[in-house]
N, C-alpha and C positions, 0 to 999 in steps of 0.2 A: 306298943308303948302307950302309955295311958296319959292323956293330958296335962296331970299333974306331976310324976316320972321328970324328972332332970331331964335333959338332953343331954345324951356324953359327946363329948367332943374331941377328936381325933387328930390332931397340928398336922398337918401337910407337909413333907418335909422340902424345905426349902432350897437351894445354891449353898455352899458354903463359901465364904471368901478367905482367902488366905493372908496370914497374920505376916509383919517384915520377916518373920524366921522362917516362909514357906508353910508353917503346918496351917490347917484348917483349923479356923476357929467359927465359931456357931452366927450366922448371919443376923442381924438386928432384928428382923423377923419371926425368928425360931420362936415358937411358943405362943407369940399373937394367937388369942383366939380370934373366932369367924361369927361368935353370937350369932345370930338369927341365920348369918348366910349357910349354916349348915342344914336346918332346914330347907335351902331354896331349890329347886330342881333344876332352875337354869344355872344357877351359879354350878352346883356339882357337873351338870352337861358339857358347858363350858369347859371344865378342867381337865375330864374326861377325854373333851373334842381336844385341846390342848395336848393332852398325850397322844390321844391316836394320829392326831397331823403330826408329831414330834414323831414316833415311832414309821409312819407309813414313811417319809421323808429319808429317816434314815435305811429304811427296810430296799428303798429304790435308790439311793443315795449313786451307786454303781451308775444308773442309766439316766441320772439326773432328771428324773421325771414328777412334778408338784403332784399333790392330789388334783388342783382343778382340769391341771395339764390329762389326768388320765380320766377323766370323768368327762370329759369334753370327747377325747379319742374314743373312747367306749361308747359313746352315744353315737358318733360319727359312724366308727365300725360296725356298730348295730343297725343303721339305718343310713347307709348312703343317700346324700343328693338334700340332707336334709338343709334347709337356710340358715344362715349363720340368726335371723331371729328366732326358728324354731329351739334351738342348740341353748340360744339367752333363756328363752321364755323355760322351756322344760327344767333347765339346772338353776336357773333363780339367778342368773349372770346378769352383769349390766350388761350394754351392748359394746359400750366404751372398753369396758375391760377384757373381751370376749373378743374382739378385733385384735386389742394387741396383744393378747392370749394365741391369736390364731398366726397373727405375724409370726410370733415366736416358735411357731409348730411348724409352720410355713418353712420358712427359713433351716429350719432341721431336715426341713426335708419329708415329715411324717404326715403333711397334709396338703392336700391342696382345693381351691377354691375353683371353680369354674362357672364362669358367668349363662344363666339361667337364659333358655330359650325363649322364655314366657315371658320373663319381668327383667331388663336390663337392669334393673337396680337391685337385683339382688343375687347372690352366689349359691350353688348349690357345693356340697362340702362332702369330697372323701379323701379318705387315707387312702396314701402311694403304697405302693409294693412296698417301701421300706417301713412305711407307718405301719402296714399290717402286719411285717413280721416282729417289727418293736412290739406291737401291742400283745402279741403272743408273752412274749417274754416279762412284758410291764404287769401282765394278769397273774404269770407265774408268781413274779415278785409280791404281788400285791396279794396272792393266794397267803403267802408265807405271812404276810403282817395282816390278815384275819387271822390265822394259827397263834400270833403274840397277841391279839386281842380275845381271844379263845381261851388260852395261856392267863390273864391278866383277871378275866373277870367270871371265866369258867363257861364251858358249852353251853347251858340251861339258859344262863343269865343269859349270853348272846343273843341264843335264839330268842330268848323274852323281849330283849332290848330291840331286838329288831322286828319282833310283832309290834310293838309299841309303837315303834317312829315308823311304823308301815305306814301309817296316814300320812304323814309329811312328806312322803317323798314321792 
C-alpha cells in the first residue's frame, strides 16, 4: 500500500442485542469506523488475543481450565521443584495473583507446593499424579484450539505469527 492509497477499513462485527420482539437488531456500534486504530498493531493484537482467550476458554470449557491456569501447569510439568517466583518471573505473573492462581490449582488437587530444604520461605512446585494426568488431557484440548487458530488465520500466518512473537516470550 503506498502512503497516499486510502486505508480500507473492515467494521468488526459486533454483539447483536435483541429488539422487545426477540429478533436481532444491529447494535449501536455496527459500522463505527476505527480510523487510525486500524492501523495499530497492538490494537489488532489485542483483538486477536481477545478471540484466542475466547476460543482457548471455550475449547477447555469441558475441564474448566483458564489459559493462565495451563501456562502455569505446563511450566510446572516441564520443570518440577521450580519456586512459585521463578513460575511469576518466567510468565510475567504478579506474585499476588500467581498465589491465588496456585490456591486454586492447589485445592483441585492438580498441584502441590512443598516447602524448600534450603530456603523456608519459599516452596518448590509440582503437579500430583492427578495434575499430570489432567495436563495430558488440558494439552490435548489445547492441541485442538491451536487447529481453530490454524483454521482462523491459516498455517503460514501461524507459523509467521509465532516466529514474530518468538522474542517476547
Amino acid at each position: 500500500m503506498t502512503a497516499s492509497a486510502p486505508r480500507r477499513e473492515t467494521p468488526i462485527p459486533l454483539a447483536r442485542k435483541r429488539a422487545s420482539d426477540g429478533k436481532a437488531r444491529p447494535n449501536d456500534a455496527d459500522g463505527i469506523g476505527l480510523d487510525a486504530l486500524v492501523g495499530h498493531a497492538g490494537y489488532a493484537v489485542r483483538r486477536f488475543q481477545i478471540w484466542i482467550f475466547q476460543d482457548f476458554v471455550r475449547t477447555l470449557a469441558s475441564v474448566d481450565i483458564k489459559p493462565t491456569q495451563y501456562s502455569v501447569m505446563t511450566v510446572i510439568g516441564a520443570n518440577p521443584g521450580l519456586t512459585q517466583m521463578a513460575v511469576a518471573n518466567r510468565l510475567g505473573i504478579e506474585r499476588a495473583r500467581l498465589v491465588h492462581l496456585l490456591d486454586s490449582l492447589e485445592r483441585r488437587k492438580l498441584v502441590k507446593r512443598i516447602k524448600s530444604k534450603s530456603d523456608r520461605r519459599s516452596h518448590a512446585l509440582h503437579l500430583t499424579a492427578q495434575g499430570e494426568t489432567s495436563l495430558t488431557k488440558f494439552k490435548r484440548l489445547a492441541a485442538e484450539h491451536e487447529r481453530h487458530v490454524e483454521e482462523k488465520i491459516g498455517r503460514e500466518n501461524r507459523e509467521k505469527l509465532l516466529e514474530i512473537l518468538a522474542g517476547f516470550t
